[in-house]
N, C-alpha and C positions, 0 to 999 in steps of 0.2 A: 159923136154928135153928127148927125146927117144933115145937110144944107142942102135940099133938091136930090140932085146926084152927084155931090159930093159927099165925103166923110172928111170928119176931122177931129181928131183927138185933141182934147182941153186937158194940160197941165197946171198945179197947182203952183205959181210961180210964187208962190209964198214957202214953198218946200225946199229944206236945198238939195244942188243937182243932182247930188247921188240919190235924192228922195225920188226927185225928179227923174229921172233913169229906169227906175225900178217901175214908177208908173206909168210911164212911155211903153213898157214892153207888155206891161200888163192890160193896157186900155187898147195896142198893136194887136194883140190877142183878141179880145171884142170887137174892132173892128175887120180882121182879116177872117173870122170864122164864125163869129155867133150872127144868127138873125133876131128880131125879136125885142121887145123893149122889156125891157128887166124889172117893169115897175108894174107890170101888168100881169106876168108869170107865174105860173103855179111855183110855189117856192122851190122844190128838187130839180126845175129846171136851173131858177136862179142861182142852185148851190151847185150843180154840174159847171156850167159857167164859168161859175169864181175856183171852181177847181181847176177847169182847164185852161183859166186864163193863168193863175198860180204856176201851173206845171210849164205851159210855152214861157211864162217870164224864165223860169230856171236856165231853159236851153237856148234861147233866144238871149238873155242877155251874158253866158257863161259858154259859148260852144263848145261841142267835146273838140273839133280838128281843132280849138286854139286852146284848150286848154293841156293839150297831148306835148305843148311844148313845154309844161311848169314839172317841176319835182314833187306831186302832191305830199310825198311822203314828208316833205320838207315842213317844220314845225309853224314857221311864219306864212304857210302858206293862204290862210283865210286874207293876211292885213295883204298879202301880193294880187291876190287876186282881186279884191277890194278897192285897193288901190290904183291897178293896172285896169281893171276895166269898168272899175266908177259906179261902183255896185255896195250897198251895204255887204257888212257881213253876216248877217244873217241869211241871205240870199246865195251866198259863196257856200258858208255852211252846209246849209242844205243843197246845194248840188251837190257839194263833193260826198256829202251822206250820198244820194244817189248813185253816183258814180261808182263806190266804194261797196254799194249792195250790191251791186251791177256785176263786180269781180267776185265777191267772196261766194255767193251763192252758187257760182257755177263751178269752184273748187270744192265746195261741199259736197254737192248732185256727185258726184263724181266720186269721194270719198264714202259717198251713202250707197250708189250701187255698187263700187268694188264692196264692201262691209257686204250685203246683201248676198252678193253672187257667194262668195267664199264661206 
C-alpha cells in the first residue's frame, strides 16, 4: 500500500506468524519490484506478478549461503527448515525441489553429451 511516498506492506494479523512470514516476503516482493496496481491490469501481467512474487518469497525467505549450512539430504529436513526459519512447509519443499533441479540437471547435461560424443 502506498501512503504519498511511502509504502507499506499490510499483514493479516489474523494469520499465524509463520503464515505471516510467508506473506511479508511475498507482498516485500510487490513492493520492492512491481509498479502498477493489480486491480487495474491486463490479467498476464497480474499472473507475471503473483509468479514473481512466488519465486522471490522462495529465496528471500530460504537463502541458498544459509541454507549451504543444513544436510538437505537429511530426512527431517523440511520440519528444520520450517522450523529454523519460521516458514511453512510447503514453502521449504519447494525450495529444496528447486535447489535439487538445480544439481541433478547439470549431472545429466553432462552424462547426455558424454552419451552423445562416444
Amino acid at each position: 500500500m502506498k501512503v504519498g511516498k511511502f509504502q507499506e506492506i499490510v499483514l493479516d494479523s489474523r494469520l499465524p506468524y509463520i503464515q505471516q512470514r510467508e506473506q511479508f516476503f511475498h507482498e516485500l516482493c510487490h513492493a520492492v519490484r512491481h509498479a502498477g496496481r493489480q486491480s487495474i491490469m491486463p490479467y498476464s501481467f497480474y499472473e507475471l506478478q503473483e509468479r514473481d512474487a512466488r519465486h522471490f518469497t522462495l529465496y528471500a525467505s530460504l537463502p541458498i549461503h544459509m541454507i549451504n549450512e543444513y544436510n538437505i539430504a537429511n530426512p527431517t529436513i523440511v520440519d528444520q527448515l520450517s522450523r529454523d526459519f519460521v516458514i511453512p512447509k510447503n514453502v521449504c519443499v519447494e525450495r529444496l525441489e528447486k535447489i535439487k533441479s538445480r544439481i541433478v540437471p547439470s549431472v545429466n547435461s553432462k552424462f547426455i553429451n558424454i552419451k552423445k560424443e562416444g
